[in-house]
N, C-alpha and C positions, 0 to 999 in steps of 0.2 A: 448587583453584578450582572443579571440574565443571563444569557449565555455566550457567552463572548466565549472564545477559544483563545486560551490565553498561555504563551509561552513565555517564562524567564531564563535569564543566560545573566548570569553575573556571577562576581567576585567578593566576599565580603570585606576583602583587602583594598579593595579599589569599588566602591559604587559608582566612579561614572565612569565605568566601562561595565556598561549594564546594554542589555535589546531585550526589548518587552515586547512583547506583539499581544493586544488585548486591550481595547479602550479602555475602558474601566481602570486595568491593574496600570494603565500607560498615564492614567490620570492623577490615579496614588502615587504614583514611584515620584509624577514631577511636585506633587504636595512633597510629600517627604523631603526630595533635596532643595526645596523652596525654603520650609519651615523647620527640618530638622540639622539636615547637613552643614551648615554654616555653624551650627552651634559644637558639632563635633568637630571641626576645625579649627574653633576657637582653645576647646578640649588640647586636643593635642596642641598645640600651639602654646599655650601656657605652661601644657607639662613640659615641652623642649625647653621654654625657658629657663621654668625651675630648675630643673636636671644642669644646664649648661651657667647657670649666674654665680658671679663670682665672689660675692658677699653671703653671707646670710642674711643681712637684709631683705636684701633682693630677692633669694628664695624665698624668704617669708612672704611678698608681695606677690610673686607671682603664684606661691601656694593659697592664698588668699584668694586670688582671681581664679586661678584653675577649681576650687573649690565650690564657687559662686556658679561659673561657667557648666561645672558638670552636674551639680542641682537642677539647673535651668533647662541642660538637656535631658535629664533622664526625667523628667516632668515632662516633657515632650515628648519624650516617646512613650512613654504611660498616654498622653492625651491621644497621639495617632494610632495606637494600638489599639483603644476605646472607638476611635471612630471609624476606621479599618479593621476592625476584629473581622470582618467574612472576606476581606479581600488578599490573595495570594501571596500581594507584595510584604505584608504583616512579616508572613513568616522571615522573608529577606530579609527585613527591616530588624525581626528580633534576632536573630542569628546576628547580624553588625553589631550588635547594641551590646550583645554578649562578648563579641570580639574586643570592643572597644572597654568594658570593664577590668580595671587590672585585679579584680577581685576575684572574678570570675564565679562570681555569687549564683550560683545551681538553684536555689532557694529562689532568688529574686525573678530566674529565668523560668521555673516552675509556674510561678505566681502569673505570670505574664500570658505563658502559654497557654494557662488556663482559660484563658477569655476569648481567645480567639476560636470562633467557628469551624465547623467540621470543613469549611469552604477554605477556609487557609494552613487550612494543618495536613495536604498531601503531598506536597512538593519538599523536593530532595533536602532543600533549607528544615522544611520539619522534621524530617527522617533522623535529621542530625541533632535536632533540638532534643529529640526524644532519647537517640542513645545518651546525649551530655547528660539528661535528666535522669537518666537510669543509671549510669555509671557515677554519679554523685552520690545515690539509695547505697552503694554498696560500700558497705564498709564506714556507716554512716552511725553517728555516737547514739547508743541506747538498740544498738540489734546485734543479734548474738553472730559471734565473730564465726569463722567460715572455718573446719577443721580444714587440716592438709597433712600431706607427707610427703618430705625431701630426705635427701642423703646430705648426710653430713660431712665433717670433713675427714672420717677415716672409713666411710663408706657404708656408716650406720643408718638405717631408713628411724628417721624423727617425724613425731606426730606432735602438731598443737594439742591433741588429746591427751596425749602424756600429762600436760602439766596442769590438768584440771584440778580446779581447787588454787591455780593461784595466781597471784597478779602477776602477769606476762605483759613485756612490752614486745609486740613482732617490729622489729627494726630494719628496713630494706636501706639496705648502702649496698657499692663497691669498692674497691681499692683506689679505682680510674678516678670517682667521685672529688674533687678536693672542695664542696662543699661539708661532706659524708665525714672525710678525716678531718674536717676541721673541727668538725662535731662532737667526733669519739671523745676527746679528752672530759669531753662534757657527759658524756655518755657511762663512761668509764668511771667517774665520777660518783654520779647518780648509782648506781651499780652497786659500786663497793658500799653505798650509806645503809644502800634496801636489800642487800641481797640474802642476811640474814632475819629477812623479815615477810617469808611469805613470797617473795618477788624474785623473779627473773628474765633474763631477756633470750629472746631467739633473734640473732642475725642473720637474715634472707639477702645474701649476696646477688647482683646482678654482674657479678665477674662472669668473662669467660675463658681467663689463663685459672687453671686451679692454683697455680707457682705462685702468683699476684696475691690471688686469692686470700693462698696461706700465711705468705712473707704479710700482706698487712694484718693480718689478723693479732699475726706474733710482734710486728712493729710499735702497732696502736696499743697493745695488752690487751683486749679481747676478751674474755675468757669465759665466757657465755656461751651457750650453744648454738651454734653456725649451718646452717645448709646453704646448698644449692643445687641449682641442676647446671648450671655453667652455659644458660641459654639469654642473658644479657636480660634485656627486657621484654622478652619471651618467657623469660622465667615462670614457671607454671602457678609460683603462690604466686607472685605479682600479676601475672593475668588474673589471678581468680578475686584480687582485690583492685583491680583497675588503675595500679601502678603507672602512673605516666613520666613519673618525677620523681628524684632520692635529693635527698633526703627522704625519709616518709615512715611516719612510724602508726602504730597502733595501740592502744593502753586497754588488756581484760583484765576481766575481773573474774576474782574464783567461779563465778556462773556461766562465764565467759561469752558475758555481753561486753560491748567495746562502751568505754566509760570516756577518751580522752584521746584524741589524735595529735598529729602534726605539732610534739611537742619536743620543741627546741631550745636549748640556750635554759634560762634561770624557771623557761615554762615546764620542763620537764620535771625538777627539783621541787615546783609549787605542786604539780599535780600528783606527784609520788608522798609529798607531804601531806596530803590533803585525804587520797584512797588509804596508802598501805601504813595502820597503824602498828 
């Protein structure tokens, strides 16, 4: 690197509308879209197909190639990130790479970060790597779940503490949610099989009409214990577990470490079979 004085300006939505000033990082950035960028075009490109073909065959073909396609690039950015670990554009480079995952694998971005030199980890691209990295740690299966206290729905102050000693799933929906209510019937479900069994749920609403609030609770059948503070996704438990997205739930355990997240559909029924005998 030496000392080159090096500013970046870019988008991870758009890399070529990038201005680099700094030989060095000016020299990386055109490696990058020489040897990487074509490949993540190829990426998206296959997924629009899949997404839009009119057979299943044809998705299978182009799931097939989009497959092949996206091995080939995230091997390449593993390579340029090895060979670039001290230079600036890295961090840019990894922040896109993250963008462009629909997994958005926190783990894989960890692993990645980790290699890069103290030379590429101060720019505003890192700064961000690091909160996604930290906001992934929380709320993360095998760490003991974060107490809280909300008002409920006739104005009682409720603690996760209360129900220590038993499997608790924390469950963040809204009314507004129609991923959320589509869910409940599932939920509601699950509920009734476990609830004489040790098990119960708290729903952490991100409503902000309480009216809304209440009419679903009473619509869906509900009948678990409910807070909120009626501040949307401000919601104060949802900040403190870095809620970005509802559906979203949480599975403790009477010790009340988190044992099982993000369980929806036939996964919530296998995980509640599996913990609460």
């Amino acid at each position: 690197m030496g000392n080159d004085q090096i500013t970046i300006s870019a988008s991870t939505a758009d890399l070529q509308d990038v201005t680099i000033t700094g030989s060095s990082s000016h020299a990386d950035y055109e490696e990058f879209l020489y040897e990487i960028k074509p490949l993540s075009d190829f990426v998206n490109y296959y997924r629009t197909q899949m997404q839009q073909a009119g057979t299943k065959s044809a998705q299978d073909s182009f799931a097939i190639m989009l497959n092949t396609s996206y091995n080939i690039y995230q091997t390449s950015i593993d390579r340029f990130l090895s060979r670039r670990n001290s230079s600036p554009v890295a961090s840019l480079i990894l922040a896109y790479s993250y963008d462009m995952d629909p997994n958005k694998d926190a783990k894989l971005l960890e692993k990645r970060f980790n290699i890069l030199q103290s030379a590429a980890t101060t720019s505003r691209y890192a700064s961000g790597i690091k909160q996604v990295i930290e906001s992934a740690k929380v709320g993360a299966v095998g760490t003991q779940a974060m107490d809280f206290t909300q008002t409920d729905t006739i104005g009682k102050q409720v603690s996760l503490a209360q129900f220590k000693g038993k499997y608790v799933l924390i469950d963040f929906w809204a009314s507004w949610c129609g991923p959320c209510r589509k869910e409940n019937p599932n939920v509601v479900s699950a509920y009734n099989q476990f609830k004489n069994k040790n098990f119960t749920i708290i729903g952490v609403s991100l409503d902000q009409d309480k009216n809304s609030w209440l009419q679903a609770i009473h619509k869906d059948q509900l009948t678990w214990t409910h807070i909120s503070d009626l501040q949307y996704f401000s919601n104060a438990v949802a900040q403190l577990y870095r809620v970005q997205s509802i559906p979203k739930n949480f599975l403790i355990d009477p010790n009340g470490t988190i044992i099982a997240r993000d369980l929806r559909g036939p996964a919530l029924l296998a995980a509640l079979q599996q913990f609460v005998k």
